[in-house]
C-alpha positions as CSV (number, residue, x, y, z in Angstrom):
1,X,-2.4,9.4,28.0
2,X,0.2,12.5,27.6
3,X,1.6,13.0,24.4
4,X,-0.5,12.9,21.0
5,X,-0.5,9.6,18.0
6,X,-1.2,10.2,14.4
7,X,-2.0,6.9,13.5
8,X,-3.6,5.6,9.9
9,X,-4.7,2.3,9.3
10,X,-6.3,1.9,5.9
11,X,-8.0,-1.2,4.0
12,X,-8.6,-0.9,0.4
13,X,-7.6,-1.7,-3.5
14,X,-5.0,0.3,-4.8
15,X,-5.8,2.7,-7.4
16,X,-3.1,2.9,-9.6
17,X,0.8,1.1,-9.7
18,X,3.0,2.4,-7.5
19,X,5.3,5.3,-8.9
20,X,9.2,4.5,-7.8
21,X,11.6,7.4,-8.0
22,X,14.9,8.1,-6.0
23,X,15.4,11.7,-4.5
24,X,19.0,13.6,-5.2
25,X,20.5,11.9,-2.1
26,X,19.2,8.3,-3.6
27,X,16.9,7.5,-1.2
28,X,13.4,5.3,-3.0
29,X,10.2,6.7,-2.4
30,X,7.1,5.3,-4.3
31,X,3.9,6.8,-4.2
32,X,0.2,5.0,-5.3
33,X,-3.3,5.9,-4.1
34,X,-5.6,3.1,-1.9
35,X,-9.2,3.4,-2.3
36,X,-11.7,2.6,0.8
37,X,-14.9,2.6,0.4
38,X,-17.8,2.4,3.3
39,X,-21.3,1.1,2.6
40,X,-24.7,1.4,4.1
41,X,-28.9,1.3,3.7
42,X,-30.2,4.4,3.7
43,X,-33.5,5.0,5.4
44,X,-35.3,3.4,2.2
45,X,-33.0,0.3,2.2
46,X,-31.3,1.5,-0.9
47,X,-27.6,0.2,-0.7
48,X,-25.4,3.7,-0.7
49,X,-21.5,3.8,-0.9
50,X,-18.8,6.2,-0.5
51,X,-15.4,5.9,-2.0
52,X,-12.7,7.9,-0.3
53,X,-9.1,8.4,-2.0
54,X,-6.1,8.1,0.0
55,X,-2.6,9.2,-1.1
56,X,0.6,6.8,0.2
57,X,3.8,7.7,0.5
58,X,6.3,4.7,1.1
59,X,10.5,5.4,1.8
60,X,13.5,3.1,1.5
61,X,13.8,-0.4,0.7
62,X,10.0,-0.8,1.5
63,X,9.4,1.5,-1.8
64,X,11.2,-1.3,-3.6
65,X,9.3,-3.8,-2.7
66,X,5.8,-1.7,-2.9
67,X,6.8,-1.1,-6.8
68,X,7.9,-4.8,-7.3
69,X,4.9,-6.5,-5.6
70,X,1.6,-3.8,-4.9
71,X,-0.3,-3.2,-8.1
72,X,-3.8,-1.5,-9.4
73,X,-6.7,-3.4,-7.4
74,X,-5.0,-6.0,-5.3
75,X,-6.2,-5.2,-1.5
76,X,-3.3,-3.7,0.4
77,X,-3.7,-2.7,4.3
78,X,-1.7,0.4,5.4
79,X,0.0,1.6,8.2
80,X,0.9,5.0,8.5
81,X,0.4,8.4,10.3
82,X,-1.0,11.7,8.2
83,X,1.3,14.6,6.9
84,X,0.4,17.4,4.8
85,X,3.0,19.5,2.3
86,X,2.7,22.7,0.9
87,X,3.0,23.0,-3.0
88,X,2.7,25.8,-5.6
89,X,0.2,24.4,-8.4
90,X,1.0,25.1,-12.0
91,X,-1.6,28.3,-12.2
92,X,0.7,29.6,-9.4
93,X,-1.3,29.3,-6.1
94,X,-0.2,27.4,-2.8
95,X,-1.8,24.5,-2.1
96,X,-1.8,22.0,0.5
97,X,-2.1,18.4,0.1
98,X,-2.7,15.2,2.5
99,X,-0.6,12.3,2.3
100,X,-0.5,9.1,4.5
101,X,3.5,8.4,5.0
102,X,3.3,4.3,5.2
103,X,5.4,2.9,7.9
104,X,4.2,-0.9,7.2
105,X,1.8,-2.4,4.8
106,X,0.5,-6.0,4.1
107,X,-0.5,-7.4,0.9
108,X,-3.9,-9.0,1.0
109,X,-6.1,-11.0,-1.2
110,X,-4.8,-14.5,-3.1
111,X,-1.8,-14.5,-5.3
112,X,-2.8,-14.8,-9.2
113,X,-1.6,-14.8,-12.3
114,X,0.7,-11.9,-12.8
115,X,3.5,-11.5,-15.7
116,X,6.0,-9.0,-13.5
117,X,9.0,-10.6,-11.8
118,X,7.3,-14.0,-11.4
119,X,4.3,-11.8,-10.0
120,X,3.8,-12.9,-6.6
121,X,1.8,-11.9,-4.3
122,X,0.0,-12.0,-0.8
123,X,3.2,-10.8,1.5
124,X,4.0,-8.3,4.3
125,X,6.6,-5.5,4.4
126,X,7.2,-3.7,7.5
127,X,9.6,0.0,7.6
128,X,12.7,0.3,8.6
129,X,13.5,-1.9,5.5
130,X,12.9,-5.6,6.9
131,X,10.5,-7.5,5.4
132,X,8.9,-10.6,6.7
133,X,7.0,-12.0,3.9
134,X,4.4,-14.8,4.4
135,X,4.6,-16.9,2.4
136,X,1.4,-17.3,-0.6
137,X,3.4,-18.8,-3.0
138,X,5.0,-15.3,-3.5
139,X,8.6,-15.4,-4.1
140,X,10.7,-12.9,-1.2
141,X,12.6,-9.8,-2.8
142,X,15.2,-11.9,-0.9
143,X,15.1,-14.5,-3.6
144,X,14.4,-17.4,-1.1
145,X,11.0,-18.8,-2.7
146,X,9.7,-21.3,-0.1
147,X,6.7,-21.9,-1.8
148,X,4.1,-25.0,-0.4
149,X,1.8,-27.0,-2.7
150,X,-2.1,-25.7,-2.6
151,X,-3.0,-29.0,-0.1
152,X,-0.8,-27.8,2.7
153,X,-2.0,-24.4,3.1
154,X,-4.3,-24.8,6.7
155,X,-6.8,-22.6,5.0
């Protein structure tokens, strides 16, 4: 293979709401931190566990609908690539942080009871600002809400 990929694919629970916020030009980005964690025995059988912090950075209309939909806990899978910035702390020093820039991400878990904008839940939003939501019952930031009675979901 020539050429290099910087490709991310997380699964976890988010850690905290997204954050929306529009640069000078206008442009959305939102930013929220996914938490994976990996298990395993150690060599006494104990159950051991590692929790790993991830931070996402989400543009465009897809940072809409991460603000409007993703929220603390719910299981969110996310496709990305890695970047790092440069940034002066507040005691003055440079420091450099890694961020995961999110080209798609797919809500997963069941929908439940939420109170914001109807709530739903359990959809896909891909870049380039097209979304294809599945439909859990979720209403689309499109408005259509096809949604289909518990009994006919083949699952």
């Amino acid at each position: 293979m020539s050429g290099s990929l910087n490709k991310v694919l997380l699964i976890g629970n988010l850690g905290r709401d997204p954050e929306l916020k529009a640069t000078p030009s206008g442009q959305s980005v939102a930013r929220f931190s996914v938490a994976t964690t990996e298990t395993w025995k150690n060599q006494s059988g104990e159950k051991q566990s590692k929790t790993e912090w991830h931070n996402i950075v989400v543009w465009g209309k897809q940072a809409e609908i991460a603000e409007k939909y993703l929220r603390k806990g719910k299981q969110v899978m996310i496709e990305g690539r890695i970047q790092y910035r440069e940034y002066t702390g507040q005691d003055g020093v440079k420091k450099t942080a890694c961020d995961i820039r999110c080209d798609n991400f797919v809500m997963l878990g069941r929908m439940e009871d939420s109170n914001r904008d109807s709530g739903g839940y359990g959809g896909k939003a891909s870049g380039g600002g097209s979304q294809d939501f599945e439909d859990h019952g979720a209403p689309s930031p499109t408005g259509n809400n096809n949604t289909f009675p518990d009994d006919d979901i083949p699952f």
